[in-house]
Each structure stands twice: as structure tokens, then as C-alpha cells.
Steps between C-alpha positions, in 0.01 A plus 500: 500500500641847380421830605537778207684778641261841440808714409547232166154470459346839611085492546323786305447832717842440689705811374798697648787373667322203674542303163871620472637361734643160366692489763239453811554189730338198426350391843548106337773515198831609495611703229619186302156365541612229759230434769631696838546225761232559758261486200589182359315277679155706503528573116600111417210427756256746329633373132416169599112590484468584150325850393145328541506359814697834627218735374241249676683609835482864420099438491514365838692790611244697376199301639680501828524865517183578364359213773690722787372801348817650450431812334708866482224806431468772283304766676157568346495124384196410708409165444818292480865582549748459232624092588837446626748397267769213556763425290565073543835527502689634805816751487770316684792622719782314615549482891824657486421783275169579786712492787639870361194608420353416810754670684474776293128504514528500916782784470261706283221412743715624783633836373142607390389418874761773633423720210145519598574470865703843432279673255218505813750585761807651523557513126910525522455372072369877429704669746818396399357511161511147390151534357353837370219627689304597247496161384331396790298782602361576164327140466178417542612201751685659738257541807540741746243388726702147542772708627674270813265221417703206563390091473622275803862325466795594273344473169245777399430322149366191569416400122743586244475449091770561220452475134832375296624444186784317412688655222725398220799429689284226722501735830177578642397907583232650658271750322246566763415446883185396672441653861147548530276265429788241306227308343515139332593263784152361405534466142816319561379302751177378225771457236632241783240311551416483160835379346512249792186354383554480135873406519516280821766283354716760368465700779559261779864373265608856456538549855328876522535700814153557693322845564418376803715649697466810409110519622545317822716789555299776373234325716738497837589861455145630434407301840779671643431833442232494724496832718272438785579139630335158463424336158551755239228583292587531142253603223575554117380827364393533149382749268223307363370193252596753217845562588760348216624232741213437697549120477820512615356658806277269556720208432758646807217561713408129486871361506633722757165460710344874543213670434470655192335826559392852362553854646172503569491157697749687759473779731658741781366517851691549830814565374478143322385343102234284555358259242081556504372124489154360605597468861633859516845643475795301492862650569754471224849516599665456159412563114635378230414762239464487145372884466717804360707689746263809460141258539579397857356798672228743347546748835852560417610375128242499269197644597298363262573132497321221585709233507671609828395512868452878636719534832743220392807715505438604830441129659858448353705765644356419852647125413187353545467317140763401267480553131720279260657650278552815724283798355752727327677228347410595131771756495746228442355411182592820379695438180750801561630329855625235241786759416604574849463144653869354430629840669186406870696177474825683556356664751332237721672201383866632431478300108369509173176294483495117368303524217490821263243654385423642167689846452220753588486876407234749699447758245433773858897472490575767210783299352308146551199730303733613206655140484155371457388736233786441332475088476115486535487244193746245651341543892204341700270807635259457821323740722633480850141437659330192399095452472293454250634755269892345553674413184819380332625577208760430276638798327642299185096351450387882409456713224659859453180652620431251763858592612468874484123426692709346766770695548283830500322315804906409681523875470219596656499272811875403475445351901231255443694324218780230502722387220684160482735329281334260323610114588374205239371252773612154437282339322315129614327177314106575511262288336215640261238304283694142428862692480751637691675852516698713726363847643700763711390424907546709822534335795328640831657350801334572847655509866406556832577590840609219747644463821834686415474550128304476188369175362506416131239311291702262309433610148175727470279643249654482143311698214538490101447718247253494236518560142392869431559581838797681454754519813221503773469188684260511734161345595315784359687507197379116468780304571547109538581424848775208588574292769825509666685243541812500718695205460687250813764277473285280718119443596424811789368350799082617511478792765212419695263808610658696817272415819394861548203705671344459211432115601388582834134447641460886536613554139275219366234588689542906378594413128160301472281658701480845396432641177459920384177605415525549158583134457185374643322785299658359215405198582139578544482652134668221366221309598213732382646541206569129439162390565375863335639350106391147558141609570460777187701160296238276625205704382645601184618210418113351564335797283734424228376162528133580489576801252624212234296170579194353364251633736598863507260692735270673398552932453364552878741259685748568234541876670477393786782289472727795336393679770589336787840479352518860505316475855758230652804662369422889544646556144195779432371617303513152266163411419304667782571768205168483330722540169682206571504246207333184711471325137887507415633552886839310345740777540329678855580153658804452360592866638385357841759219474810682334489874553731544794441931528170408568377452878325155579620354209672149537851635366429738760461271742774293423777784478363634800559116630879511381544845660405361835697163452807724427486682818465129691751292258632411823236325592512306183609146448666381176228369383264767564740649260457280256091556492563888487742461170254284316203751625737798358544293172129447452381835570812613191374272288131541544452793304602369165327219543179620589516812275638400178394093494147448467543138459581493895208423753550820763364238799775224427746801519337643803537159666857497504513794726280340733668248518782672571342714768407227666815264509660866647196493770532117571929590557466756747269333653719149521802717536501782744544519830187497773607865551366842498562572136315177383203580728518880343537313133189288584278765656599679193346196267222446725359870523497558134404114402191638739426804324552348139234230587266811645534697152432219270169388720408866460536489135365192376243402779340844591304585200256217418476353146266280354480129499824287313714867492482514898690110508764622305577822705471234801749274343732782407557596803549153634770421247669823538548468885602055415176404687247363223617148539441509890208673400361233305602222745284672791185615290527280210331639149239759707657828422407767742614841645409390861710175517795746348494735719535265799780306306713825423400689796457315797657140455787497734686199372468616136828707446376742260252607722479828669434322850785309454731814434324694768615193797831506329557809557354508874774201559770730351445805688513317759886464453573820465641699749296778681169357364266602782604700818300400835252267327389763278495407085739715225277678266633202241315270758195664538410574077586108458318425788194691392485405160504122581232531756259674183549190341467246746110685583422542152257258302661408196168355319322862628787682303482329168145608480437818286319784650176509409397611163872584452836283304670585781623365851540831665575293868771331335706788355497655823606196688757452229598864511493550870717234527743603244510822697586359800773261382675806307455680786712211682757517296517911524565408865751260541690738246451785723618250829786331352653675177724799543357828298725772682780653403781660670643851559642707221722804467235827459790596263729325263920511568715682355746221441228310256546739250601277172898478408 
């Protein structure tokens, strides 16, 4: 199996000096083609399978990660991340070659940890002029308010990230640093698991050191950190289910053992954070954050964000909660500090650093400026402050007047701009479609703090370029991901987990006990809204069926039927419109089913279902996940093949989703713990299974019809809530309102019946903490209680009769409808009791510091 090298084969779109350099290291080949040693046996090994069976194992990387729901988003992408890409075949690094850049790595980690120690205290690096002020004054992520913040213990940085290239002469450099939120520990630890599983063999014989080491120790210094005594208690904050790396949050959050929790889900009282769960507030003692720098706090950073807790900073200085990486941190990722690091390592450490980086120009220094101006076609160009409008780019990929454009903005804001010379990365076998080729990688190795030092991750995070992506290789840029593979002399003996707090009965009983409010809320949507699209799929899919068959109804019960899917689903005006075409109702119902901008609808529904399930993925099992990527695929495919194939029957299409629905109902309920979130997930199921029931009654059973017509509203209604076969069992052929009505309203064993949902939900509120105070019943209590003591008096056969001289049975829509209101209003309340709708303090004015650089 041979790779083609990119710089002898060059893909289209690749321009610049990226292609010209022949001369890039071969991560595999020497430069006489010979196989490099420590490759040998995994290329003979991967030859060995022949192109077929090798591109069978990329599809099971593929399935596995898509199984995992391994995913890196695009913001404004709201149904589906974009999916994780793996390359199959792993960079490799000899042992010997890692043990200098390990050391390096743990030097680099350690002379960053002074330099921020010093930039937030006594800040000798300015005063003696190491580092220009102005470099670190005049950006964005130097914070003044985390002046004399310090974390407990020697090491400030407690996570620590470097990208590196290794460059034609085989050496590796660094081209950028990763202080405040080094993200990708997650990704690497999927790309793990997943290489593991598809190459057990290989893997095993190659003798690859584990990653496990480096989280038991992450894990044993979080624990540590602890501030106020006792088991620390560690949370992991995250921006949200639509940050990029969101899985990777929730991946950690699982492995390391924490809560995964939002800014909201936290709060300050006393002096202290507290987590807001169902039992009340619980004290945090350390966070793990995944939020900018300038998110943390809205009172004194950004006043307008909402990712942050308001009074966090505060909590922090009085050493009362720990934050990981320190708050401040992101001034190290400052490109310019690149410049002045090797001279902070003279300083501290009396020696040049380990590993170079790439030689870095900050245009605010007038001759680094003119130098850059004058080479801008053969330099790399970044801003200085990264977010979402950071970029790199590669002087010798422009035109003239892109140049001039760029140059013109250097000029303008020389400070906030970077220039570095530009290093071909080495270059390493990928695999695409049934062939092989080699791409340009960056390696991002990760460290952090032990007992005396940093700790390395044996290999890390490797990335390759894409065809047409010019020198950018990043995640957003689209880039193949690698496993890392650093290779023993000799099978590593398995670390087993570190007995830590973590393991103790307080921690176990803490970890599983208590979850934030807006899980449980989430949970309780997730639930309405699952049991929400399989009711409108249930009826639609049983008007399309009477729409098409045989015995269509006739042009009464026909409307009524349209209307009631209108009714059940609250997608008005439909055809309550009088000028709604009931004759060819095709395309309003297929609007129901697929238009997701419109409220009620079932795409609605479901989106609104894989919103909730991304703020719980937590909660999630594997194969939960599996059920949510087949309901994503069916819900992308449905449109073209309801819409532009008439030959397909909309019910058989309908049924797969229900299906679907229910095989994700029947996991969670097989699955999930006894806790508080499943009792919140099946109150949420329960309450609106309730009201569905109620609205369909109301529309098909109020109004009376004539004779044969009135049987098939009966039966619809049956079949749509999965009852007409019990129906027929108990009452045989004799069709009748009455013996309805005490099937779908008052049978207690039937479990589509509203008095079975109603003593469901009496045993589940029942679990929940503060239900009733001094023998008195929760609002929640009393609305359920009321509305199943209307039906238990009323007399079922006296409510299917129609008023006199009327075709209507007014004492049944106000049963129906009383009830409905009472069970809505039940849900209103334990919303109101148990989810959190406050928000903190803000600034009355906005800081002078947030003014854009």
C-alpha cells in the first residue's frame, strides 16, 4: 500500500507555497522512498488487508463515530453537527523521538505557568522589559479584574495545549499555544476508543502508550483543588449544545465523572457557587470550564453574556471556588508572546526553551511591522485575539489586491496582527475513497499539572489538511482528525483508575443524586415533545389512510377529520380556514408533517425533541444514540420522498417515525436510571399523552354525526391512540361513543388512557422532592387530583348522549375541556416549582475594557 505524496501529486485548489515544498517530511517514507522503521510493521500490517477490506474498516470507523455521536458544530447548523472525521490510519512516533517532545512539551507547560503567574502579579517580564506592555495591556484577554487571582499549588495552568509542525529538516516547532480552554482531550480520547475497536490486533502488537494516565491525573488534580475541605466538588461548565465541541464536553463530563452544566444551572449565594438542583442548592467547590475568559462573569467581564455566572469573579478572589484553567489565562494565547517567550525562558529558567517555535513577527514592533510588509507574500498572518472572526492566512495563497486588502488592514491595527514564517508541515499517509495519499498534519499535544510538574498525553490530537483548504488546518477549516500513536519497545503495563474521592460513598452518592434544573426541564420537554410527534404521526398517518382507501368518508366526517388534525396539532389556521381545500388537503398535511418553521408541526416537534436531547446527551446511552441518528436521517429524507414521489404511500413513511419514536420511548424507559430526571422525562410523556387524548375526543367525538360516519370517527380515534384492537376485544363489533369514552378515559389498566396517565403521574410526584409541605397538596397535586375525581363521578353512557334536539354533546366538551385545563394547568405548576426562570445580576452599564480590538 502506497501513499501519493500531495507535493507530486497536488489536489486542485491547493496553490501557493504549500504545494512547493518538495521537500516536506514524510511522516512514513524517507526521502529514498524506504519505509521509516517505526512504520514498517503498521504499513506491512495495513498492506496486508488489501484496499477493499481496508475501506470496509474506514466504514466502521465511521459507523462507530456516528453511533457515539461524535460530531464538531458549525454554529447556526441547528439540526445536526457536522460528523467527526477519522482518518484509519494513525500518525506514529517513535518512543525515543517523544521523550524530547515530552520534555519539551512539560518545559513549555512550565514557563507559561510563571509567565502567567507574573503577568497577574508582580509582572518583573514588563518591568524589566522582557515583554512590551502594550502587548499585554492592549489585548482583549488581559483581565484586570483577575488581578492577584491565584489557583492552589505551584502550577496556575492546570491544562496546557500546543499545536506543532514538524518541518523539513524532521524537527518539530510550535506555531501556537493553548492556555484557556486547550480543547481536544475529548476528540482524542474518541479517536482512542475508536481505533482500539477497529484495529484491536494491530493495536494491541504495536505496543501504543495509553491516555490513561493523563486523565486519572487531570481527575486527581481537579479533586485536589478543592478549597473548602471534604470531597471536592467538581462540575464541567459549558457554553451550550451549540458550542463547536460540545461533544467533546460531554464526552469528558462522562469519563472524568462531573456534571456537565450551564451558567445558568449555577449560582452565587453566601459568598459561595451553588449548583440549583431539585433538592435546592448544592455547593460547588471546583469548575472545570469550557467558557471564554470574558463569559465567566456578566457583573464584571461581559455584561451582556449569558453563558457565565454573575458574581463568579468575586467567589474566586475570596478562594472559595476554583476555576480550571485560571480566568485570565487567555492572554497566553496571544500570538505576539510567541516572540518574547525564548527571552521569559531566560529569565525564569536561565536557557533557551526545548522545542522552538516558529519565528514570529508582531507587526506593534515598528521594525517587526516593516519586515512584515515587506515579505507579506512568503509569511503566515493571524490576528492576535482568537474567536470566531480568527484567521490564518498564507500570504503566498493571495492575489495583488487581496495582498494590498491585507496589508492596508496590518497598517491600520498593526497590534492585533501576527506574522510567521511559513513551515511546510510534514506530511502523513491518509486514506480517501479506496486509495491512499499523504496530507500536511499538525499535531496538538496536551499536558497537565501534577504533583510537581506537568503531565503529558502520550501523543494527542493530530489534524490533516484538506484539499482546497489552503494552509489552515483546523477543525473549522474541515480537517481529518488522526489518532496518535506513540510507539513502546514493550507492551505498557494497563494503569488502573487512581482510588480517589471521586469513588467514595459521598461522591457517589452526590454525582447521582443531584441534577441542575435545566436538566430535568429538559428532560420534561423531551418527553412532551416525544410523545407530542408520535401523536400528530398517529393521526395523520390514520387520515391519510382513510383519505386514500375504499371507503372514504363521506364530505361531513371528511372535515372533520382535517380538522381535528389542525385541532390536535394547533397548526391553525389549516382547514378550520373555511378556504381550506378539504377535497385536495395533500399538500396542508404534508405541511403538517415537514414544515419545521411552522409551530405544532411534527418537524417541529421533532427538532424541538433533538434540541432538548442535546442539552441532556449526557443522559444518553449509545444506543439512544443510535435511535436519534436514524430519526435525524428520516426526517432529511422525508421531504423528497413525500414531495416529489407520488408513487410513495405517506402512512408507510409516517410509520417509520413511529416506530422510531417509540423504540426511543421503550430505551429510556429500559435504560435510565429510577432518578429524578426519568420521573421529570415521564411526567413529561404522561401530561401531554393526557392532553393529546383530551383534544382528539374533543374533535372527533363532540359533534355528533349520523349513523355509519359516527363509527368511523369512533374508530379513528381508537387507532390513533393504539386502542381499537383492545377495543374490539372488550365490546366486540357494537360500536359506540359510551363504551369509548370509558375505554380511553377512565380504564386504569389501559395505558393510553387518561386515568392511567393521571395515577402515573400521582405515583411520580410522589418522588419528587418538596411535593407537599405539612400534608398539604402542590398545586400539580391538586389540578391532577381534581380532574381525575370529574371523571371517576361522571356517567360515561350520560355523556355520549347528544343534547336534545342538538349534534352536539355539550357535557362532554366541557368535561373534556375542563380537564384539559386542569392538566395544562399542572404542568404550568410543576414548571413554576421546579424549573429555574431567573436570571442573575447584570452591570447597569457595559465596561470599558469590552470595547472590540
Amino acid at each position: 500500500m502506497r501513499f501519493q505524496d500531495q507535493t507530486s501529486a497536488p489536489a486542485p485548489g491547493m496553490t501557493g507555497q504549500a504545494l512547493a515544498a518538495a521537500d516536506a517530511w514524510n511522516e512514513a517514507y524517507r526521502p529514498d522512498g524506504t519505509v521509516r522503521e517505526h512504520w514498517q510493521y503498521l504499513l506491512g500490517s495495513l498492506q496486508a488487508f488489501g484496499a477493499e477490506a481496508f475501506t470496509a474498516r474506514q466504514q466502521m470507523v465511521e459507523r462507530l463515530l456516528r453511533d457515539d455521536g461524535a460530531t464538531y458544530n458549525d454554529y447556526g447548523q441547528r439540526l445536526a453537527g457536522r460528523d467527526w472525521k477519522l482518518d484509519p490510519i494513525p500518525l506514529l512516533i517513535d518512543s525515543r523521538e517523544w521523550a524530547h517532545i515530552e520534555s519539551g512539551i512539560r518545559e513549555r507547560a512550565e514557563l507559561l505557568n510563571l509567565v502567567l503567574r507574573d503577568l497577574y502579579g508582580q509582572r518583573e517580564l514588563i518591568r524589566l522589559g522582557v515583554i512590551p506592555a502594550e502587548l499585554v495591556f492592549g489585548h482583549r484577554d488581559f483581565l484586570r479584574p483577575c488581578q492577584g487571582i491565584t489557583v492552589p499549588g505551584e502550577q496556575q495552568l492546570v491544562q496546557y495545549a500546543a499545536d506543532m509542525v514538524r518541518g523539513a529538516d524532521g524537527a518539530m516547532r510550535i506555531i501556537s499555544d493553548r492556555t484557556q480552554i486547550p480543547s481536544g482531550t475529548g476528540y482524542a480520547l474518541e479517536n482512542r476508543m475508536v481505533m482500539s475497536r477497529v484495529f484491536p490486533s494491530l493495536f494491541r502488537d504495536s505496543h501504543v502508550h495509553r491516555l490513561s494516565l493523563y486523565f486519572n491525573s487531570l481527575r486527581l488534580k481537579l479533586n485536589a483543588l478543592g478549597p473548602n475541605g471534604g470531597v471536592a466538588r467538581v462540575v464541567m461548565l459549558t457554553p451550550g449544545a451549540y458550542n463547536e465541541t460540545y461533544f467533546e464536553h460531554v464526552l469528558l463530563a462522562n469519563h472524568l465523572g462531573y456534571s456537565l452544566v450551564q451558567g445558568s444551572d449555577l449560582t452565587v449565594r453566601d459568598g459561595y457557587v451553588w449548583m440549583k438542583t431539585l433538592d435546592g442548592l448544592s455547593r460547588i467547590d471546583v469548575i472545570l470550564r469550557r467558557v471564554d475568559d470574558y463569559f465567566c462573569d456578566p457583573v464584571e467581564l461581559k455584561g451582556d453574556s449569558q453563558l457565565g455566572v454573575p458574581g463568579l469573579l468575586e467567589v474566586i478572589r475570596s478562594g472559595r471556588v476554583v476555576v480550571a484553567n485560571p480566568l485570565g489565562s487567555g492572554i497566553l494565547e496571544n500570538g505576539g508572546l510567541l516572540k518574547y517567550l525564548p527571552a521569559a525562558a531566560r529569565h525564569f529558567l536561565g536557557r533557551d526553551p526545548l522545542l522552538e517555535a516558529a519565528p514570529t513577527y508582531w507587526c506593534g514592533d515598528p521594525e517587526d511591522l516593516a519586515h512584515t510588509l515587506d515579505r507579506l507574500p512568503q509569511l503566515v498572518v493571524k490576528t492576535t485575539v482568537r474567536g470566531a472572526s480568527y484567521r490564518t492566512t498564507y500570504g503566498g495563497e493571495l492575489s495583488a489586491g487581496q495582498l494590498a486588502e491585507l496589508g492596508e488592514a496590518i497598517r491600520a491595527r498593526p497590534m492585533h496582527f501576527i506574522a510567521q514564517e511559513y513551515l511546510p508541515p510534514s506530511v502523513a499517509p491518509v486514506w480517501e475513497g479506496d486509495a491512499g495519499f499523504s496530507r500536511p498534519s499538525v499535531l496538538r499535544s496536551f499536558a497537565v499539572a501534577g504533583e510537581s510538574s506537568y503531565i503529558v498525553m502520550p501523543g494527542g490530537l493530530t489534524r490533516v489538511g484538506q484539499p482546497g483548504a489552503g494552509v489552515e488546518i483546523s477543525n473549522r477549516a474541515g480537517s481529518l482528525s488522526k489518532d496518535t500513536w506513540v510507539l513502546a519497545s514493550e507492551p505498557e503495563r494497563d494503569e488502573s483508575p487512581a482510588a480517589g474521592v471521586a469513588g467514595t460513598e459521598a461522591g457517589r452518592i452526590w454525582l447521582g443524586m443531584e441534577l441542575p434544573s435545566r436538566v430535568v426541564e429538559n428532560l420534561f420537554w423531551l418527553g412532551r415533545y416525544t410523545e407530542r410527534a408520535e401523536s400528530a404521526l398517529r393521526l395523520l398517518r390514520t387520515v391519510f389512510n382513510r383519505l386514500s382507501g375504499a371507503n372514504t368518508p363521506d364530505p361531513g366526517s371528511r372535515l372533520m377529520l382535517l380538522r381535528a388534525v389542525t385541532q390536535l396539532t394547533c397548526t391553525y389556521p389549516g382547514f378550520m380556514d373555511e378556504s381550506a381545500n378539504s377535497t385536495e388537503p395533500r399538500e396542508e398535511l404534508l405541511s403538517v408533517v415537514l414544515d419545521r418553521d411552522r409551530p405544532g408541526s411534527v418537524a417541529a416537534s421533532i427538532t424541538a425533541l433533538l434540541n432538548a436531547v442535546d442539552e441532556v446527551r449526557d443522559f444518553m446511552s449509545a444506543d439512544t444514540q443510535r435511535i436519534l441518528n436514524d430519526l435525524r436521517d428520516t426526517m432529511e429524507q422525508l421531504p423528497d420522498r413525500l414531495r416529489h414521489s407520488y408513487s410513495v404511500v405517506p402512512e408507510e413513511e409516517l410509520d417509520a417515525l413511529v416506530t422510531t419514536l417509540l423504540a426511543l420511548a421503550g430505551l429510556t424507559q429500559e435504560s435510565m436510571m429510577r432518578g429524578q430526571g426519568w420521573h421529570f422525562l415521564e411526567m413529561g410523556r404522561r401530561m401531554e399523552r393526557t392532553l393529546q387524548i383530551l383534544s382528539l375526543l374533543r374533535s372527533l367525538w363532540v359533534q355528533v354525526v349520523p349513523g355509519r360516519e359516527e363509527s368511523v370517527l369512533l374508530e379513528t380515534a381508537l387507532l390513533s391512540v393504539d386502542s381499537l384492537i383492545t377495543y374490539r376485544r372488550r365490546y366486540q363489533q357494537h360500536m359506540d361513543i359510551g363504551n369509548g369514552l370509558d375505554l380511553l378515559l377512565l380504564e386504569p389498566g389501559n395505558p393510553r388512557s387518561v386515568m392511567y396517565q393521571l395515577n402515573e403521574l400521582q405515583k411520580h410526584l410522589e418522588q419528587l422532592p418538596n411535593s407537599g409541605e405539612s400534608g398539604k397538596l402542590s398545586r400539580q397535586a391538586r389540578a391532577l387530583l381534581e380532574a381525575g375525581t370529574n371523571l371517576r363521578l361522571a356517567d360515561m353512557q350520560q355523556l355520549a348522549a347528544a343534547d336534545q334536539g342538538q349534534y352536539l354533546r355539550s357535557e362532554l366538551d366541557q368535561l373534556l375541556s375542563r380537564t384539559h385545563h386542569l392538566v395544562a394547568q399542572a404542568a404550568t405548576a410543576l414548571g413554576d416549582q421546579y424549573f429555574d426562570h431567573t436570571g442573575g445580576p447584570r452591570p447597569l452599564v457595559r465596561g470599558d475594557w469590552e470595547v472590540q480590538t
